[in-house]
Structures are given as C-alpha cells and as structure tokens.
C-alpha positions in Angstrom: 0.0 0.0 0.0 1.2 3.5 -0.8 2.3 6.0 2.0 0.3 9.7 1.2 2.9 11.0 -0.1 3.8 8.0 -2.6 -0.1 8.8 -3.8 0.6 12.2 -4.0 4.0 12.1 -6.5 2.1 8.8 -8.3 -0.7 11.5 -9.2 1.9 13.5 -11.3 2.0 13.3 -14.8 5.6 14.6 -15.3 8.0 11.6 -14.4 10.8 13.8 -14.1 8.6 16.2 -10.9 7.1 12.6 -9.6 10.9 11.4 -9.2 12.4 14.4 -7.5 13.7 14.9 -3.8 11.9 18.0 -3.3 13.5 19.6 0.0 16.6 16.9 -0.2 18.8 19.1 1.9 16.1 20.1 4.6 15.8 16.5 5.1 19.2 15.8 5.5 20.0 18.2 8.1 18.7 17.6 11.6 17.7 21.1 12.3 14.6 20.7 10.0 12.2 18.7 11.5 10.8 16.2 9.2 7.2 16.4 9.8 7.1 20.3 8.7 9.6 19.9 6.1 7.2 17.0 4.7 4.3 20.0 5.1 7.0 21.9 2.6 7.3 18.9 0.0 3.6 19.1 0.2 3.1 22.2 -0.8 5.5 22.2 -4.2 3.6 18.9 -5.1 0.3 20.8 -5.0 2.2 23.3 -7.1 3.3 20.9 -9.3 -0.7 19.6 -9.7 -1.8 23.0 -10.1 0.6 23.4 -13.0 -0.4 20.0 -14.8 -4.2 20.9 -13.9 -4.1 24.5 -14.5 -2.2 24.5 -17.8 -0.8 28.0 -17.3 0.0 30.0 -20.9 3.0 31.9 -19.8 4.8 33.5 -17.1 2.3 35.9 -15.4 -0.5 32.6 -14.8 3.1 30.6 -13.8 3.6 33.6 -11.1 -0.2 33.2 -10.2 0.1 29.9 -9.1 3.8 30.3 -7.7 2.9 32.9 -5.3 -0.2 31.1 -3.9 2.3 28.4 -3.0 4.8 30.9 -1.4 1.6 32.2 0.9 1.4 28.6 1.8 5.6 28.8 2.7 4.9 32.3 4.7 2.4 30.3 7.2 4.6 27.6 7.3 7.3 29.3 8.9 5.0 29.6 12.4 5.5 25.6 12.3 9.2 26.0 11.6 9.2 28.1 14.0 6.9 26.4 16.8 9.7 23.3 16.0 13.1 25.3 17.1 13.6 25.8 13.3 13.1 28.7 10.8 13.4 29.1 6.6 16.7 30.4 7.1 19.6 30.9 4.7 19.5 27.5 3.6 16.0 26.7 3.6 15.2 29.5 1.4 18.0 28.6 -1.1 16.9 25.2 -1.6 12.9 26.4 -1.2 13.8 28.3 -4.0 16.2 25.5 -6.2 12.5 23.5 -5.7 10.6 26.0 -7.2 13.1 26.9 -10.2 13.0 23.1 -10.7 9.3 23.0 -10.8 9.4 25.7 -13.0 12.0 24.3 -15.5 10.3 20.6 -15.4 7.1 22.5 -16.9 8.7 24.1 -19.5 9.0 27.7 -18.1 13.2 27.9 -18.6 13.0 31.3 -18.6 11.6 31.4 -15.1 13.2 34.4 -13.1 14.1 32.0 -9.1 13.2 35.8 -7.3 10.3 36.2 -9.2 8.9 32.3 -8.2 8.9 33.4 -4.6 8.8 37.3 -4.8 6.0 37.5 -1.9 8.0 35.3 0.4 8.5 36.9 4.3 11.5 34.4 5.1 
C-alpha cells in the first residue's frame, strides 16, 4: 500500500517532478524537523498539480500559481518556527532551487528563481 505521499508524486504526470527529492537538503539536516519539512514537500507537489491541472500560458499565470504556494511557505514558517527551526539561509535557497526546478520541469526555462517566490516573508 502507498504512503500519502507516494499517492501524491504517483498522481503527477511529469515523471521527471514525480521522481524528484523535493526539499533533499532540509531532510538531511537535523535542524529541520521532518514532519514540517514534509508539510514543505507538500506544498511544491500541490504546485506541481496545479501546474499539470491549470495549464498555465506563460509567465504571469506561472507567477499566479507560484505565489499562492509561497503564501502557503509564509504560514509555514510559524511551524518552523513552533519546531526550534526557521526558513533560514538554507532553507530558502533550496525552497527556492525547488521552485526553479518545478518551474524548468514544466517548460517555463525562462523562469526568473526571485520572481517564483517574490512575496516570500523568510
């Protein structure tokens, strides 16, 4: 039987965005906790299923979508928080890799990585 998250990358049409380690390096370093970093993996997959669902025509619709996932990062960061952790330094660089990857994956190469998560507050 699948695990959630299994379900969730299985749903993905793009092989390449179903087979990523979103949030690798959060994962790998103790001072992320796991459960809110999996809340963070969460949140680029529903990105990722907005974009196959949502179809979006060019980079303005991309940005729509983007920043709707980055309000979902800004709330996050209370858990982070909450946990003895933050989106600091690190986080936000790879936070940001994530995005520019999702971006790339669905054909938007000319993506700007600030622009993907302009309204961020971390």
């Amino acid at each position: 039987m699948e695990s959630p998250k299994e379900q969730m990358t299985a749903s993905l049409a793009n092989q390449q965005m179903a087979r990523h380690a979103f949030l690798e390096e959060l994962y790998a370093d103790g001072y992320f906790p796991d459960h809110v970093v999996d809340k963070g993996r969460a949140i680029l997959l529903r990105l990722c299923q907005r974009i196959e669902t949502e179809r979006p025509q060019d980079l303005a619709a991309l940005y729509a979508l983007t920043d709707a996932a980055t309000d979902e990062f800004n709330l996050l960061e209370a858990e982070f928080e909450a946990a003895g952790s933050g989106i600091e330094t690190v986080a936000r660089e790879a936070i940001g890799e994530d995005f520019w990857v999702v971006a790339t994956s669905y054909g938007f190469a000319d993506a700007d990585t600030g622009r993907l998560i302009a309204n961020r507050n971390w």
